[in-house]
ROKEGU-974828 format. One record per residue (C-alpha): residue number from 0; x negated, y negated, z. Coordinates in pm, whole numbers, plus 50000, padded with zeros to 5 digits. Example, Ala and Ser with C-alpha at 12.3 -4.5 7.8 and 13.67 -1.06 7.14 Angstrom:
2
@vexmi = 0 | east = 48770 | north = 50450 | up = 50780 $
@vexmi = 1 | east = 48633 | north = 50106 | up = 50714 $
! end
This chain:
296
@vexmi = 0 | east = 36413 | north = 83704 | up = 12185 $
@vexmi = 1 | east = 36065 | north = 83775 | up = 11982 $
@vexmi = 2 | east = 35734 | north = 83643 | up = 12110 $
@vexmi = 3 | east = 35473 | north = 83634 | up = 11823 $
@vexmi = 4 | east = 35131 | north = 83745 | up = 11945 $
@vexmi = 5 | east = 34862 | north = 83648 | up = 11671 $
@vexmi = 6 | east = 34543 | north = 83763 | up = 11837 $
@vexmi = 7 | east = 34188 | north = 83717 | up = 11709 $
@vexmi = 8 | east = 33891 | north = 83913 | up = 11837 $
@vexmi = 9 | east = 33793 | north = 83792 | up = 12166 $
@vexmi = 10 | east = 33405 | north = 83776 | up = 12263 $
@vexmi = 11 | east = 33446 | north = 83950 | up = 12550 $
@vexmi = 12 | east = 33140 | north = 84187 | up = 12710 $
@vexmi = 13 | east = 33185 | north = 84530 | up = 12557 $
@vexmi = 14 | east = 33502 | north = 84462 | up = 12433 $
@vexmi = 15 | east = 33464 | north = 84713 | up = 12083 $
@vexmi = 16 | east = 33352 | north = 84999 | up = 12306 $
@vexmi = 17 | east = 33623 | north = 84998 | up = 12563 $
@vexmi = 18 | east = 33923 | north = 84992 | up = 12259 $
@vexmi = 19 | east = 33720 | north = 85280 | up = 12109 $
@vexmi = 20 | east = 33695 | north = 85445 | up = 12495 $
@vexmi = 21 | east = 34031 | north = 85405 | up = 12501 $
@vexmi = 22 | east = 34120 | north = 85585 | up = 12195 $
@vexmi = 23 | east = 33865 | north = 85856 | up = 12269 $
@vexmi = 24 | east = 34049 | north = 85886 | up = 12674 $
@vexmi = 25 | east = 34390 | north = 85936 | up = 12432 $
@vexmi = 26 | east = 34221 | north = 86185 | up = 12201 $
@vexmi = 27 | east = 34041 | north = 86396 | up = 12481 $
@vexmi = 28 | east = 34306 | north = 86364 | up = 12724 $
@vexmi = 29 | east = 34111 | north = 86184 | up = 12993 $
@vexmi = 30 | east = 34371 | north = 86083 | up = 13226 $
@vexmi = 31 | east = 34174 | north = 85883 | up = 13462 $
@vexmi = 32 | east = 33993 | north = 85672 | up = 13205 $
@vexmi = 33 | east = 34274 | north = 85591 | up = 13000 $
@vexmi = 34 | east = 34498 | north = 85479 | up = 13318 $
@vexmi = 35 | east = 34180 | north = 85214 | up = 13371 $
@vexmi = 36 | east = 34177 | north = 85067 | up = 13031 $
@vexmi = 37 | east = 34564 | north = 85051 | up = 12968 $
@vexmi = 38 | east = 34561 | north = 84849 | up = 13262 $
@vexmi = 39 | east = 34275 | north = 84661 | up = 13215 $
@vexmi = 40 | east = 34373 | north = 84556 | up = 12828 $
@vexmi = 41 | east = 34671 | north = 84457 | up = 12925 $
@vexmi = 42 | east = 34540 | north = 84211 | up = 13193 $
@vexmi = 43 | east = 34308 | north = 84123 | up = 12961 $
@vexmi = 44 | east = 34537 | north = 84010 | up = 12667 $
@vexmi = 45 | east = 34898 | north = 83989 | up = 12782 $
@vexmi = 46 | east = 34958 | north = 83965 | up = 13113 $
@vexmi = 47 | east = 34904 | north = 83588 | up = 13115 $
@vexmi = 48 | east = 35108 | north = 83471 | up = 12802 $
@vexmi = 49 | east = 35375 | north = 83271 | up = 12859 $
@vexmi = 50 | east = 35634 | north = 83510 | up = 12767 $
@vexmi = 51 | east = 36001 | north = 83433 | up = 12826 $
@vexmi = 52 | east = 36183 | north = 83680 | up = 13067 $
@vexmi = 53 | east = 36436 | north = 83701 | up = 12798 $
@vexmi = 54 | east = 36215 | north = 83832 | up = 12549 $
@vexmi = 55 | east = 36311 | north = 84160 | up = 12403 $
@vexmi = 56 | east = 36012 | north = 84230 | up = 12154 $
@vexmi = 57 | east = 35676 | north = 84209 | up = 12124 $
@vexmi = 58 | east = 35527 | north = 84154 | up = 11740 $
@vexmi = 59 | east = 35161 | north = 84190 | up = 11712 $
@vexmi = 60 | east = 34970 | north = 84010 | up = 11444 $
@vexmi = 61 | east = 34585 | north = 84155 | up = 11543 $
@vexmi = 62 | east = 34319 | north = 84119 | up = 11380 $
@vexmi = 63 | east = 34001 | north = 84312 | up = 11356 $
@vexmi = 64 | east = 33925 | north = 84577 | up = 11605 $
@vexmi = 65 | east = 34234 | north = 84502 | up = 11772 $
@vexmi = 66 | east = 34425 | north = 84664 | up = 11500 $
@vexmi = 67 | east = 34279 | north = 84984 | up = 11617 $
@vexmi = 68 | east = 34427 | north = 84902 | up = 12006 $
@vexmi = 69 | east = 34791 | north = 85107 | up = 12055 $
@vexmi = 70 | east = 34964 | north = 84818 | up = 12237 $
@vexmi = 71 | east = 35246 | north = 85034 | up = 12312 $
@vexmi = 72 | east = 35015 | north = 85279 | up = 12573 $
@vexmi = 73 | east = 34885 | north = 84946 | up = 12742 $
@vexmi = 74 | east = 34986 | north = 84973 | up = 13131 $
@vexmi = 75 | east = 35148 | north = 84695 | up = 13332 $
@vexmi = 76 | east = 35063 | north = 84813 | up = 13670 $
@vexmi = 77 | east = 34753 | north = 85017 | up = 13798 $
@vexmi = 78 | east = 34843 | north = 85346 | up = 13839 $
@vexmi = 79 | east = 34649 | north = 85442 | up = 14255 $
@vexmi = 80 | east = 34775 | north = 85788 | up = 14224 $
@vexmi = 81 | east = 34578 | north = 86083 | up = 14175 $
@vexmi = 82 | east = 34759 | north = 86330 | up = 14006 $
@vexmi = 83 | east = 34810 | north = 86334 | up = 13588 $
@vexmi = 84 | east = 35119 | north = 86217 | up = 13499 $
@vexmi = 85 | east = 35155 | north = 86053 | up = 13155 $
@vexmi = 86 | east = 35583 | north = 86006 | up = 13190 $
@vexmi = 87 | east = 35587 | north = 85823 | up = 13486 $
@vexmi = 88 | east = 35345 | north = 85572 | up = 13348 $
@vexmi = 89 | east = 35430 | north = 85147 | up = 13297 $
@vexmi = 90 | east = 35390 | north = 85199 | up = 12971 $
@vexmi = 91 | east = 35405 | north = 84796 | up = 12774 $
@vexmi = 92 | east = 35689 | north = 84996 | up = 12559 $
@vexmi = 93 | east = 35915 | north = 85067 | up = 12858 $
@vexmi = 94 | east = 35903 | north = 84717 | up = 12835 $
@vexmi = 95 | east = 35912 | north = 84572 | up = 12484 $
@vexmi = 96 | east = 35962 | north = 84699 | up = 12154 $
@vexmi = 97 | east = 35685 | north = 84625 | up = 11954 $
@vexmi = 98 | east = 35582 | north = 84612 | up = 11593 $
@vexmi = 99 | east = 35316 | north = 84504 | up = 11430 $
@vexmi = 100 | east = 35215 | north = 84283 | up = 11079 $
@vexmi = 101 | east = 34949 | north = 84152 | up = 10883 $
@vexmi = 102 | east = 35058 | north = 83817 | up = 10908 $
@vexmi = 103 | east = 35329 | north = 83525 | up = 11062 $
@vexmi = 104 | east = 35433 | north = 83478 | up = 10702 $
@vexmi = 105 | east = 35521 | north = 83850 | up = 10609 $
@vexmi = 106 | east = 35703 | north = 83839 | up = 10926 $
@vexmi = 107 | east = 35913 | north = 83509 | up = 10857 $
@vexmi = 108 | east = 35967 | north = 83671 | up = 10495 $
@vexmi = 109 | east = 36114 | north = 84000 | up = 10627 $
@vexmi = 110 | east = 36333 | north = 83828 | up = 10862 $
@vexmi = 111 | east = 36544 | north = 83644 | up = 10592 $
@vexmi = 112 | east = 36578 | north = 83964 | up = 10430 $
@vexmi = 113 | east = 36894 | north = 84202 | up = 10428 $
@vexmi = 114 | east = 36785 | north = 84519 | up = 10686 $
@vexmi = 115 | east = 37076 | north = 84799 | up = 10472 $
@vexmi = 116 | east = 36930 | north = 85183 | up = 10513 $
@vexmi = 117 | east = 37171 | north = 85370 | up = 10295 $
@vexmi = 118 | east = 37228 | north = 85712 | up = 10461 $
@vexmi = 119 | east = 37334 | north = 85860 | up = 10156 $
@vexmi = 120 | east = 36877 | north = 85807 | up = 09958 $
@vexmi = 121 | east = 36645 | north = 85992 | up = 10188 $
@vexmi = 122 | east = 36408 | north = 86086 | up = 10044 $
@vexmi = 123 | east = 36186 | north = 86314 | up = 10198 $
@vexmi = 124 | east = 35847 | north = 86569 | up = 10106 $
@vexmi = 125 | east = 35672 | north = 86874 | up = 10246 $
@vexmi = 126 | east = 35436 | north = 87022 | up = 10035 $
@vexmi = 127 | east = 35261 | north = 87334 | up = 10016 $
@vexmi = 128 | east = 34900 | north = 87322 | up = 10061 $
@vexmi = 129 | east = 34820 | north = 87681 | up = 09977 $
@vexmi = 130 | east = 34931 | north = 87683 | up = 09608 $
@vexmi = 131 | east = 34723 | north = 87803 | up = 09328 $
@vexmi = 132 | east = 34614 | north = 87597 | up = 09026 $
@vexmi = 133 | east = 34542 | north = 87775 | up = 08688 $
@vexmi = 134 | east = 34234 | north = 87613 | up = 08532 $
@vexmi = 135 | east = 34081 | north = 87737 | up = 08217 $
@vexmi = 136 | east = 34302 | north = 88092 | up = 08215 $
@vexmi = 137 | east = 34138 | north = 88161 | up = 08615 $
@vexmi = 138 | east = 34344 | north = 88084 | up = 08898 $
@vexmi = 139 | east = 34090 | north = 87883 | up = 09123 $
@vexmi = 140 | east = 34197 | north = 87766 | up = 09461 $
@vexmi = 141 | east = 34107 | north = 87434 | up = 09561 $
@vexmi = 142 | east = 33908 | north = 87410 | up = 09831 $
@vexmi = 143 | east = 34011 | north = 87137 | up = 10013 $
@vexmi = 144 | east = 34379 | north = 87258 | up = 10044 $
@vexmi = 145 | east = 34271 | north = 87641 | up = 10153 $
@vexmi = 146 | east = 34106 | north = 87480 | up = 10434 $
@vexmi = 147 | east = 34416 | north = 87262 | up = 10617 $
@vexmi = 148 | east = 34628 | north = 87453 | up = 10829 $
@vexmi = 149 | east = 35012 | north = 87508 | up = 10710 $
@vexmi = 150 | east = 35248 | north = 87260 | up = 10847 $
@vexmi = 151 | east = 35550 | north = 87466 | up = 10970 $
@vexmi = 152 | east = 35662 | north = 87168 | up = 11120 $
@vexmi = 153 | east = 35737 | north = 87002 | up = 10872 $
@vexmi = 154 | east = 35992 | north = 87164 | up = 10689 $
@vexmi = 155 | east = 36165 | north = 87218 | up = 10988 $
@vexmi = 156 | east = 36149 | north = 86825 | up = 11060 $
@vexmi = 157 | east = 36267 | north = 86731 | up = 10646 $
@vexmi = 158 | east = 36544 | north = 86949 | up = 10682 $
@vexmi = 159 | east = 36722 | north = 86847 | up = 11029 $
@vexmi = 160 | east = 36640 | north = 86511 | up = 10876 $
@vexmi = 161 | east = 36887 | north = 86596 | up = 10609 $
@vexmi = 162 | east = 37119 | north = 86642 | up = 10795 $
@vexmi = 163 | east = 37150 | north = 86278 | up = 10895 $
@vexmi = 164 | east = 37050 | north = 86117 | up = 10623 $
@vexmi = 165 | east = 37182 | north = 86267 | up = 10346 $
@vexmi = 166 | east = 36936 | north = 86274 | up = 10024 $
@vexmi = 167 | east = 36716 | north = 86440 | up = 09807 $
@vexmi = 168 | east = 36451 | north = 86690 | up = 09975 $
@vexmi = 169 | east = 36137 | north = 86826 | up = 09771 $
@vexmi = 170 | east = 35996 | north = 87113 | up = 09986 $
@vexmi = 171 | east = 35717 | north = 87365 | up = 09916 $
@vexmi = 172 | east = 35628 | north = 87359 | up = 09540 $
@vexmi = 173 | east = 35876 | north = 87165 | up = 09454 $
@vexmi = 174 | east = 35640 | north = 86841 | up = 09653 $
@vexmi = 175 | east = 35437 | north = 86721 | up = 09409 $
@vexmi = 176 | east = 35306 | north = 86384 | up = 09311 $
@vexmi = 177 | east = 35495 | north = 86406 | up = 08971 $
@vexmi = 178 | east = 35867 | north = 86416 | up = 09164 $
@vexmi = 179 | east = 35689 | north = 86163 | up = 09458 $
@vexmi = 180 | east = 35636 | north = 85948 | up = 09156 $
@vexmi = 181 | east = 35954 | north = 85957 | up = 08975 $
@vexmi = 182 | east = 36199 | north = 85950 | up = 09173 $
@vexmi = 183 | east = 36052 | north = 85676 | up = 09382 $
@vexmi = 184 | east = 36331 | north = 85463 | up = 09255 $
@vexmi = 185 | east = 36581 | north = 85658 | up = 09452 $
@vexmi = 186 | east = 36470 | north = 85623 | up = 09807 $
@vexmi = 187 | east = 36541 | north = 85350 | up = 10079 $
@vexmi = 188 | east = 36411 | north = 85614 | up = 10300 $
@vexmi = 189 | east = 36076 | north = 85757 | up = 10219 $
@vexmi = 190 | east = 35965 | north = 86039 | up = 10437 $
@vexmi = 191 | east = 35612 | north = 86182 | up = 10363 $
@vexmi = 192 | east = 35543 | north = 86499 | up = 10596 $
@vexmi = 193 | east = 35245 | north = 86623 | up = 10481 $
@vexmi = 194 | east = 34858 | north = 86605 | up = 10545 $
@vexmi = 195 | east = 34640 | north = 86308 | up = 10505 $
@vexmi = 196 | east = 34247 | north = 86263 | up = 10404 $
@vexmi = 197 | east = 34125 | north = 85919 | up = 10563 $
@vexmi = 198 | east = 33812 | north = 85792 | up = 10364 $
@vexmi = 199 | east = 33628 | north = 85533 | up = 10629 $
@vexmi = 200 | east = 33417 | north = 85446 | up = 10359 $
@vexmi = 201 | east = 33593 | north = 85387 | up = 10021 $
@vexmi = 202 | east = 33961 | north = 85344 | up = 10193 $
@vexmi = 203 | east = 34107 | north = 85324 | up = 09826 $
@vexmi = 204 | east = 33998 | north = 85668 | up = 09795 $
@vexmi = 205 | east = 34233 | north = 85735 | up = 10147 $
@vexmi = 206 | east = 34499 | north = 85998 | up = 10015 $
@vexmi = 207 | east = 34815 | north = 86197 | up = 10090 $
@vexmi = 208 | east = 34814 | north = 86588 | up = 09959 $
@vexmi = 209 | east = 35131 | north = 86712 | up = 09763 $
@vexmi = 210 | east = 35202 | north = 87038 | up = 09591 $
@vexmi = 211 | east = 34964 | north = 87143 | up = 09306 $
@vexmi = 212 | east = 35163 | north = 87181 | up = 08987 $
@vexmi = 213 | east = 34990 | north = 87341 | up = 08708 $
@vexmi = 214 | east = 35267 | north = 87227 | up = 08459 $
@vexmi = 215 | east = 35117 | north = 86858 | up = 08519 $
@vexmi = 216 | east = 34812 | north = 86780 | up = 08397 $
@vexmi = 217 | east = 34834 | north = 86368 | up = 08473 $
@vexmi = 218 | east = 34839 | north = 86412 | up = 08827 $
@vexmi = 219 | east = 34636 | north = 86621 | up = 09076 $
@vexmi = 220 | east = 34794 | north = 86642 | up = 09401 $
@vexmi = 221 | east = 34620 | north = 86370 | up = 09562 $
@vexmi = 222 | east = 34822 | north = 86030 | up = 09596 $
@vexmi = 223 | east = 34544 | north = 85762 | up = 09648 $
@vexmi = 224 | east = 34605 | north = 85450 | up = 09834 $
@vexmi = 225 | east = 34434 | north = 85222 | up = 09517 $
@vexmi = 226 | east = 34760 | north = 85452 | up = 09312 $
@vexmi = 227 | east = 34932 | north = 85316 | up = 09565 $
@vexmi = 228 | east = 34828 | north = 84912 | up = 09498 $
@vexmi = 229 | east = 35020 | north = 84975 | up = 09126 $
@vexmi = 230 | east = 35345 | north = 85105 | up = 09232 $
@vexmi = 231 | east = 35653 | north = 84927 | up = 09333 $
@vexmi = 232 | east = 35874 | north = 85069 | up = 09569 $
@vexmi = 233 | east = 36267 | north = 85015 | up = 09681 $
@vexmi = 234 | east = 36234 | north = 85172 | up = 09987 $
@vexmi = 235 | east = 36365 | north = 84954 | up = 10359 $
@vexmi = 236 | east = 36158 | north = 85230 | up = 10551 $
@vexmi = 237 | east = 35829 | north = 85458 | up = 10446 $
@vexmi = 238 | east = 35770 | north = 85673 | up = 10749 $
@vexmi = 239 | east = 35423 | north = 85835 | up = 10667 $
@vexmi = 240 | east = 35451 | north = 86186 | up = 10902 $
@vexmi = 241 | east = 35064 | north = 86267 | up = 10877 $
@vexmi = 242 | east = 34745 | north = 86231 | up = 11080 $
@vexmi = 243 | east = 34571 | north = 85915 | up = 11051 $
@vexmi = 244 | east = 34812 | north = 85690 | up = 10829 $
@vexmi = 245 | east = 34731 | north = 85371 | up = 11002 $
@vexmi = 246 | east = 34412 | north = 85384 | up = 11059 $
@vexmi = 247 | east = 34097 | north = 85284 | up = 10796 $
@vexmi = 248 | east = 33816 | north = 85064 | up = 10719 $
@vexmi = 249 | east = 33849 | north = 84737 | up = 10874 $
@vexmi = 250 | east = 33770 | north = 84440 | up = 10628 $
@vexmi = 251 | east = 33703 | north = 84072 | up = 10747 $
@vexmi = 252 | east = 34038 | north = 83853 | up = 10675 $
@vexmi = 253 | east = 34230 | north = 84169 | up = 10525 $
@vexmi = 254 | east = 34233 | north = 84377 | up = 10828 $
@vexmi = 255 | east = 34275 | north = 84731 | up = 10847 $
@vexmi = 256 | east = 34273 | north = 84879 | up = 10487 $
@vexmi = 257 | east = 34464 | north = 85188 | up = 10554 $
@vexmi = 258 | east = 34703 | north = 85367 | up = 10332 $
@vexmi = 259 | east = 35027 | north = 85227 | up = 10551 $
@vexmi = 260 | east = 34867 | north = 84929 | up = 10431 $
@vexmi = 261 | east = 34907 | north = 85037 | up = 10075 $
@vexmi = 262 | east = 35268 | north = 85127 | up = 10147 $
@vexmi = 263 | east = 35287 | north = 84765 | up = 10279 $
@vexmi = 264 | east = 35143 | north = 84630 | up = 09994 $
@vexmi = 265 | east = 35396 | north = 84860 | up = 09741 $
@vexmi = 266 | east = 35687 | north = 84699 | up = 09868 $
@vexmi = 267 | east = 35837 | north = 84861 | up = 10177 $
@vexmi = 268 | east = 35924 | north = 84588 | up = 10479 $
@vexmi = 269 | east = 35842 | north = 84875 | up = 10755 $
@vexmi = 270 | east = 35611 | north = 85130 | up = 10765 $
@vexmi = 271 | east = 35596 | north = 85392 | up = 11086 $
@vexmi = 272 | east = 35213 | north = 85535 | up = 11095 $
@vexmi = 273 | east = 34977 | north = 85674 | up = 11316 $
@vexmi = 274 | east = 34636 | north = 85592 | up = 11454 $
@vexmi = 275 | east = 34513 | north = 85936 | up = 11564 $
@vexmi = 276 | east = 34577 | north = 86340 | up = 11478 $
@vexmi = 277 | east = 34842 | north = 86468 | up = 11623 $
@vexmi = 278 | east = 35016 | north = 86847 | up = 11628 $
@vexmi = 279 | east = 35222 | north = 86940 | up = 11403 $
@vexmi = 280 | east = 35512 | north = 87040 | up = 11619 $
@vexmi = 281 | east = 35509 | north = 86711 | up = 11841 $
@vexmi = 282 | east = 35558 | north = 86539 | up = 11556 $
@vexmi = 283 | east = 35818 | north = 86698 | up = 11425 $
@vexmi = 284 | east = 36001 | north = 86659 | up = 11771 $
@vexmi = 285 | east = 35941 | north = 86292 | up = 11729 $
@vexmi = 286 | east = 36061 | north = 86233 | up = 11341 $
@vexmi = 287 | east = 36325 | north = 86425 | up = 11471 $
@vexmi = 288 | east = 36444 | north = 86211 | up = 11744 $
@vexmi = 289 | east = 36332 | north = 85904 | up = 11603 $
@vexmi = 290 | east = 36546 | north = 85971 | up = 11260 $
@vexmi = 291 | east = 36836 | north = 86065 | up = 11537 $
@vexmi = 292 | east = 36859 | north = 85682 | up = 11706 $
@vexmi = 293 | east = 36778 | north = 85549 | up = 11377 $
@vexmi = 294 | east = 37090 | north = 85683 | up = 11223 $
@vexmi = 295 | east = 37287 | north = 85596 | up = 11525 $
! end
């Protein structure tokens, strides 16, 4: 009940610009335009496959610029009406699930693996972004941190999250890359709600923020996706609540070098992630009811 898609970058006329107009019609909210191109990527690469009627889920192996395309928002039937409505949409998802990998093999490898999430090791993180930092007898501020907006969300999201999953929660200044790293042991759910610096550029440099402890002097708040590449993690599921997660510099027969990728690469089997920014209380209301059928 799975069709495997493994998609390679077709040479089609304009066919960068109108996945990057399509993210930009999400991101700006341009109803019209992104009706068009849902519909016209998904006549363009799946409404001829040969799936089965029986098929139940979708799993996307893309590759290149595709790995920047949200499958899930594709359309399966023009929408003729004129007035905005995004929940009435035929959305692909209505119709498949769908998940996505960097390969058939990581795929075939995942599936002969035990799926057990132990309610009993969430472990979850919402740091505090305004904290203070005492260097050289001053208290100096970092800059960076005094600029990102507070994430009231958040905590609000860790702790109903709590309450299904029973676990160990690290709010405020208690979120800091010194308990993220020892206690990573503990966790076959990782929950990360926090803010996240995407570095196009160098993406080993991408990071996620956690509190500022000036107790520890070996680690500075930032967790790096190359920090990342050295650790080895237990967890079944790393759900990475912050702008951005999936998305990064894309490198020719690596793909997308983003810091789910790291989390990949560190051991977890599935990683949840975004592509764009997104407020901070619609996520929330989506870890919220996400974690709510997962624990079902």
């Amino acid at each position: 009940r799975h069709f495997l898609i493994p998609f390679w970058l077709y040479p089609f006329k304009n066919f960068e610009a109108n996945i990057k107009a399509l993210r930009n019609s999400i991101t700006n909210k341009n109803f019209q335009e992104f009706t068009r191109l849902g519909y016209y990527f998904y006549e363009l690469l799946v409404k001829g496959l040969p799936i089965s009627p029986q098929t139940q889920k979708l799993w996307i192996v893309p590759d290149g610029i595709l790995y920047y395309l949200p499958w899930e928002t594709l359309i399966t039937e023009p929408y003729k009406q004129k007035a905005v409505n995004y929940s009435n949409l035929a959305y692909l998802l209505k119709k498949y699930i769908i998940s996505y990998d960097y390969s058939a093999n990581l795929i075939y490898s995942k599936r002969t693996l035990p799926l057990s999430l132990d309610k009993e090791k969430l472990l979850a993180f919402s740091p505090d972004f305004k904290a203070q930092l005492a260097v050289n007898n001053q208290t100096k501020r970092d800059q960076l941190r005094a600029d990102l907006s507070e994430l009231k969300g958040a905590k609000e999201e860790v702790r109903a999250l709590d309450a299904l999953y029973r676990g160990q929660l690290f709010l405020g200044q208690q979120a800091t890359e010194y308990e993220f790293k020892n206690n990573l042991q503990n966790g076959s759910v990782l929950h990360l709600a926090t803010h996240a610096i995407v570095d196009d550029e160098r993406p080993g440099y991408s990071r996620l923020l956690f509190s500022l402890s000036n107790q520890d002097t070996l680690n500075d708040g930032y967790l790096h996706a190359y920090e990342l590449y050295n650790l080895k993690l237990n967890a079944e599921l790393v759900t990475l609540s912050a702008c951005n997660t999936g998305f990064g510099q894309i490198q020719s027969g690596e793909g997308v070098m983003s810091l789910g990728r790291a989390f990949a690469y560190a051991g977890s089997p599935n990683v949840l992630m975004s592509l764009w920014s997104v407020p901070d209380k619609s996520t929330s209301q989506i870890m919220i009811e996400f974690y709510k059928n997962l624990a079902n």
